[in-house]
NUDRENKOL-633530 format. One line per 5 residues: number of its first residue (from 1); their letters; for each residue x, y, z of C-alpha. Coordinates in Angstrom, 2 decimals. Each point is the difference from the previous one (the first is absolute). Layout:
BEGIN
NUM) A) X Y Z; ...
***
This chain:
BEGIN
1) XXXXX) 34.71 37.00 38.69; -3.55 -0.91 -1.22; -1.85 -2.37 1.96; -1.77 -2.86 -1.43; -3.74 1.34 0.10
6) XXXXX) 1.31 3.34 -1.52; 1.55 -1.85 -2.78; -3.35 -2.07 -0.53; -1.56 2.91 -0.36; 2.07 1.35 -2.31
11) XXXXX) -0.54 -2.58 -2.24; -4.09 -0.05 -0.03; 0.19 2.86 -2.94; 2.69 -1.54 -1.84; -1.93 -3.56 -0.20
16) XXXXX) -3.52 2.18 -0.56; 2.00 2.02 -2.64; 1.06 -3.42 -1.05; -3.14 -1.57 -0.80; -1.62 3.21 -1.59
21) XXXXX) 2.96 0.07 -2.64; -0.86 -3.70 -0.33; -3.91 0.19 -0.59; 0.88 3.02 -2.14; 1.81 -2.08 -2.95
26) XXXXX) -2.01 -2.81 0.75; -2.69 2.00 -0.73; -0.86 -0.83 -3.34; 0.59 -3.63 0.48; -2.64 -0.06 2.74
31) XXXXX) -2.45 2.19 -2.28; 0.39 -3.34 -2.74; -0.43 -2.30 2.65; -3.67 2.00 0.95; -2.05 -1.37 -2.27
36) XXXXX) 0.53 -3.55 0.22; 0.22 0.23 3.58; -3.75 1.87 0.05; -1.18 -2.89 -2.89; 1.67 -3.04 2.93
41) XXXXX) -2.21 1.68 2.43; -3.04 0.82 -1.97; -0.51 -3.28 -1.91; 2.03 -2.46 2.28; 0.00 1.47 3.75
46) XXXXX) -3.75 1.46 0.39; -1.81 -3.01 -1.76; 0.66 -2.47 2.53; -2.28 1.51 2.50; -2.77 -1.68 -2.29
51) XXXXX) 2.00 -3.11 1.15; -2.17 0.25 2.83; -3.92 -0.83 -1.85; 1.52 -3.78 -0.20; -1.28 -0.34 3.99
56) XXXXX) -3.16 1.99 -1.16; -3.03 -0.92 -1.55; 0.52 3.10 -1.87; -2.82 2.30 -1.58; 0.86 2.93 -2.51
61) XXXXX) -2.82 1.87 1.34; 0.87 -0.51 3.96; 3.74 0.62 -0.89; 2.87 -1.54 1.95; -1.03 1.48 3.66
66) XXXXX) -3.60 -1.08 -0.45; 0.77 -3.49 -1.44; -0.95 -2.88 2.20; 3.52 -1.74 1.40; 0.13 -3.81 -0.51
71) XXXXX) 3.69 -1.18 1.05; 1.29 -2.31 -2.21; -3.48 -1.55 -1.34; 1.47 0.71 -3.98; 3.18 -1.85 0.91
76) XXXXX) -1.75 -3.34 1.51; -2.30 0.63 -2.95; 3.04 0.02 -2.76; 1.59 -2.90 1.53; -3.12 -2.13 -0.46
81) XXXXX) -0.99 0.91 -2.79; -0.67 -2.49 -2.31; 2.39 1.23 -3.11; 2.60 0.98 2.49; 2.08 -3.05 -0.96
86) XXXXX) -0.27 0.18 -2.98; 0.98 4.12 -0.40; 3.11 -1.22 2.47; 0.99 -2.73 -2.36; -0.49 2.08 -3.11
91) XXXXX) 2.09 2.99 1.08; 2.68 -2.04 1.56; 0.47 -2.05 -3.50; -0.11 3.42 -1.92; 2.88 1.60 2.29
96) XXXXX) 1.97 -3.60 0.17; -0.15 -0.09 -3.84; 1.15 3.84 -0.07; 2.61 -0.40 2.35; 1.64 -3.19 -1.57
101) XXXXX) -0.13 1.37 -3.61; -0.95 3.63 -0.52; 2.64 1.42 2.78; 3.08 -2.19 -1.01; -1.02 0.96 -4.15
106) XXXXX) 1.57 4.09 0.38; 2.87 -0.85 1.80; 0.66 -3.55 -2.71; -0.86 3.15 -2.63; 2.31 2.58 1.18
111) XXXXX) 2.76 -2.86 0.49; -0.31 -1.14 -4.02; -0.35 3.74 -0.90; 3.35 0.92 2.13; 2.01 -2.43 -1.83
116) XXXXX) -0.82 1.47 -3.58; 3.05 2.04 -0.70; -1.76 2.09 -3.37; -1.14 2.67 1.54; -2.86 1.11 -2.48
121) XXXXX) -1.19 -3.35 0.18; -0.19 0.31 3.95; -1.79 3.47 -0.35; -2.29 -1.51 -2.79; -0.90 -3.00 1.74
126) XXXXX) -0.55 2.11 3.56; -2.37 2.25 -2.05; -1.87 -2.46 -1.41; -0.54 -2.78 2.96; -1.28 2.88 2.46
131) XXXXX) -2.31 1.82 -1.98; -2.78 -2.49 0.61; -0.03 1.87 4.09; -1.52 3.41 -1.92; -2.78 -2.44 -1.80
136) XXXXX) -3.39 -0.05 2.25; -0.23 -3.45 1.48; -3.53 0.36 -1.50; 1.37 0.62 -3.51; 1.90 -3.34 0.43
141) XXXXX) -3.06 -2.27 1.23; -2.20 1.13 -2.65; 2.79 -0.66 -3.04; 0.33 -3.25 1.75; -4.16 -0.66 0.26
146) XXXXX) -0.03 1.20 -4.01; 2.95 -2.26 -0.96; -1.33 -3.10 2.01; -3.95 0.18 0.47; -1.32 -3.16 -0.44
151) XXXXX) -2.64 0.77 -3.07; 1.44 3.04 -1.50; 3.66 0.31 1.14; 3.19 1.04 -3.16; 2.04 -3.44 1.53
156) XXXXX) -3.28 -2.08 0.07; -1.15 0.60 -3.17; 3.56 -0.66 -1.56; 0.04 -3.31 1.81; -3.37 -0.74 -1.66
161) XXXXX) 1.43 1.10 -3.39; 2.58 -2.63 -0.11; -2.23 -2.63 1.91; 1.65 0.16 3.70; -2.17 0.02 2.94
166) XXXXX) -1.00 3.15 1.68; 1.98 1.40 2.93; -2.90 0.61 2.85; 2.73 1.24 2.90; -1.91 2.73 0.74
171) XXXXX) -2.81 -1.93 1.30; 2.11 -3.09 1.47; 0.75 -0.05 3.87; 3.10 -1.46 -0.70; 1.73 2.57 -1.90
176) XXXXX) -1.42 3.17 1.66; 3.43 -0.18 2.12; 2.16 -0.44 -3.23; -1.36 2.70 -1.93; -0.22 2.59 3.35
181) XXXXX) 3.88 -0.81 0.49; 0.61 0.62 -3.51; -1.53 3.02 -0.23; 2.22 1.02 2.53; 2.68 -0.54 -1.33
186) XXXXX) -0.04 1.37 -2.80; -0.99 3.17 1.52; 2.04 0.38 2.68; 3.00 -1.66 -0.34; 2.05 2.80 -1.79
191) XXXXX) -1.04 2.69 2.03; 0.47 -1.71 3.42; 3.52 -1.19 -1.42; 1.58 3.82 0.13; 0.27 -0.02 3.93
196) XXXXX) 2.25 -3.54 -0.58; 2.09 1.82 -3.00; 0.37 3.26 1.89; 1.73 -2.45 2.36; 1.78 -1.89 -2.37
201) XXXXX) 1.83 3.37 -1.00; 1.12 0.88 3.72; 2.11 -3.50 -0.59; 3.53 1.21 0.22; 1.55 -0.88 -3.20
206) XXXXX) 3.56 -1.09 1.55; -1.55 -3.21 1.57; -0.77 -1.47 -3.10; 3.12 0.63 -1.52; 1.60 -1.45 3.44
211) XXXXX) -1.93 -2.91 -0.77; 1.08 -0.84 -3.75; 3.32 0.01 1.58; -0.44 -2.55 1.85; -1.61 -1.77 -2.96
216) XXXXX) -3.69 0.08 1.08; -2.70 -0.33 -3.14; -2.62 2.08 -0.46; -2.28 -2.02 1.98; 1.93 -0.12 2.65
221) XXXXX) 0.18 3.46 -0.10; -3.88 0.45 0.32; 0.14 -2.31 3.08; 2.34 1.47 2.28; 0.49 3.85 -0.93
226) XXXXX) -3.53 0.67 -1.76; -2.48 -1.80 1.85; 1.52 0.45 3.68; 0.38 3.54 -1.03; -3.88 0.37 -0.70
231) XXXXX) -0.88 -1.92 3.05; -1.36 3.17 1.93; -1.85 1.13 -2.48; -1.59 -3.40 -0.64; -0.88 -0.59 3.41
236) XXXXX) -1.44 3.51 0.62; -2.10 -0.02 -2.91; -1.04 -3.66 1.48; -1.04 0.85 3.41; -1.75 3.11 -1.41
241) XXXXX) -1.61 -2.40 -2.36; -1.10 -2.39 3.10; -2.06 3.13 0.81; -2.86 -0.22 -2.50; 0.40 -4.32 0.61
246) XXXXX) -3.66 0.19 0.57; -0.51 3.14 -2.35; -0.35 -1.30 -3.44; -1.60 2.81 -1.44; -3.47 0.41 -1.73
251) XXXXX) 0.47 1.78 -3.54; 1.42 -2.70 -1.73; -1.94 -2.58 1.68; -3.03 1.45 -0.34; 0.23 0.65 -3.56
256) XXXXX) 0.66 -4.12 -1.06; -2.80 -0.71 2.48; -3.12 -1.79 -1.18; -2.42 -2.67 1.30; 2.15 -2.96 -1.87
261) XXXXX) 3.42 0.72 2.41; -1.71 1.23 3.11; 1.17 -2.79 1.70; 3.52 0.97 -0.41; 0.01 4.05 -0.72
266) XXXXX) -2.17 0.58 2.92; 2.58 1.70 2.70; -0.58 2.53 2.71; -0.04 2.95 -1.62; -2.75 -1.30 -2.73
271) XXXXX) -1.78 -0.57 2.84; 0.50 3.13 2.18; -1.38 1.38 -3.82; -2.64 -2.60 0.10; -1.41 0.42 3.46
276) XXXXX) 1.17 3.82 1.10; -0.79 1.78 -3.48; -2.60 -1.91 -1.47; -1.95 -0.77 3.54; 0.65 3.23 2.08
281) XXXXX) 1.53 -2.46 2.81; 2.98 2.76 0.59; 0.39 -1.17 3.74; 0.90 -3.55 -1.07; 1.92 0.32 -2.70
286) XXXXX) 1.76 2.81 1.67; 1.10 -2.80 2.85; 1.17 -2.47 -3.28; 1.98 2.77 -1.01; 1.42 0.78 3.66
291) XXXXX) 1.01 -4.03 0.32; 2.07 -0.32 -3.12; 1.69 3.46 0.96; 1.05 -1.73 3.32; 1.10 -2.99 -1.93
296) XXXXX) 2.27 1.78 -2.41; 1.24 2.20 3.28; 0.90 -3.26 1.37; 1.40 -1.71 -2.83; 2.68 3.22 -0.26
301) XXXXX) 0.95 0.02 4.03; 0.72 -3.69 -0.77; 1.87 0.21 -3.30; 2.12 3.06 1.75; 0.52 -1.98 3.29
306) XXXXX) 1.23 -2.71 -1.67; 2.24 1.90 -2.46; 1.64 1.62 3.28; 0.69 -3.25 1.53; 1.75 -1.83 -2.79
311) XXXXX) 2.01 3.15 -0.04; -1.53 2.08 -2.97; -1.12 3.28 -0.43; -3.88 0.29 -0.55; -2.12 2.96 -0.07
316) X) 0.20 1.52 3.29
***
């Protein structure tokens, strides 16, 4: 009879045979894997060494080990900054007014499209509301600068034709936020609605015919079998979302910038542009970038803790 370290032994090969087998169908997998791994790693991993020239008074011609070190001298400088307030108070508004109305619009969009029951209508429709996502955000500012310029603009000069006052939203404070969210919208709202109708498919079909059964109209319908049922997908995408809170973006802001809406377009990453590209001050803006990263990695370990405690699944 064997004893136990003999029959250990015996199975070392089996379980090395085992995993060789394994990695030898899994092969190919891994190869398609390879290059997005090496990209992660190459464009996501490595860069954050330069994380560290935010405690430097860096120099491009001393390099990162001959910079001067200076602590956290950026940071108290960023927090007293005089426009600091205002970038705060600008990008919070712009995410608030995102979060309120451009995240609920795909999933209201994929809702109204599920319940159309003529399917090349559906298809058509689909088509047609998420083709704006493959039009340059820079296309779509400059139709809307032609159509609405002040002087010059198709819609202004129509106005004038028939003796109705100019629209000047372009230059107004006031409806910078309006025309951003807009803008938006209409770009983004069919293409971000596929991840909600891809979920909207996985809906087992029987529960809805359980629940005309029991008599329940179809809006009844959408509030206890389709929205419960898109619930994780809703409040993934929302805690993912909570990750760029402070992270507005720069394209599109950038491009309806001008002197007239400063006061309400300026955000962080105008500025980082502002003061890091235009002024050379790559140390500094480098620690601006590094504080809304650690505000958006905040903002998701919060979202997800919560999540967990009221008993949902969130990211992790």
């Amino acid at each position: 009879m064997k004893s136990v370290s003999e029959l250990e032994a015996a199975s070392v090969p089996r379980a090395s045979s085992s995993a060789a087998q394994y990695m030898k169908r899994a092969f190919p997998i891994y190869l398609m894997i390879l290059p997005g791994f090496l990209a992660i790693v190459l464009f996501k991993y490595l860069p954050m060494f330069g994380i560290v020239i935010s405690f430097q008074k860096y120099s491009p011609f001393k390099g990162i080990w001959g910079s001067q070190w200076v602590g956290f001298d950026h940071f108290v400088r960023l927090f007293t900054e005089q426009q600091f307030v205002t970038l705060l108070k600008n990008t919070l508004l712009l995410n608030l007014i995102d979060i309120c109305f451009y995240f609920p619009a795909p999933i209201v969009f994929a809702l109204i499209l599920n319940e159309v029951r003529m399917k090349w209508f559906k298809s058509t429709m689909q088509t047609v509301v998420y083709l704006p996502h493959f039009v340059s955000m820079i296309v779509v500012v400059g139709l809307t600068i032609v159509l609405f310029a002040g002087e010059s603009g198709g819609v202004n000069l129509f106005l004038d034709s028939i003796g109705l006052p100019r629209y000047q939203g372009l230059n107004d404070p006031d409806h910078f936020r309006f025309i951003w969210l807009l803008q938006n919208i209409w770009k983004e709202v069919g293409w971000s609605a596929i991840i909600y109708l891809a979920a909207l498919s996985a809906i087992d079909p029987t529960l809805y015919e359980a629940a005309v059964m029991d008599g329940a109209n179809r809006w009844r319908q959408i509030w206890h079998i389709t929205l419960p049922s898109l619930g994780g997908v809703i409040l993934t995408l929302f805690i993912l979302r909570l990750g760029s809170f402070i992270d507005i973006g720069f394209e599109h802001i950038f491009l309806l910038q001008n002197p007239l809406n400063l006061s309400v377009s300026d955000v962080f990453d105008t500025y980082i542009y502002r003061i890091g590209v235009q002024q050379g001050e790559f140390s500094y803006t480098t620690a601006v970038g590094l504080f809304k990263s650690v505000v958006g990695l905040v903002m998701v370990l919060s979202a997800n803790m919560i999540a967990k405690r009221a008993g949902k699944e969130g990211v992790y």
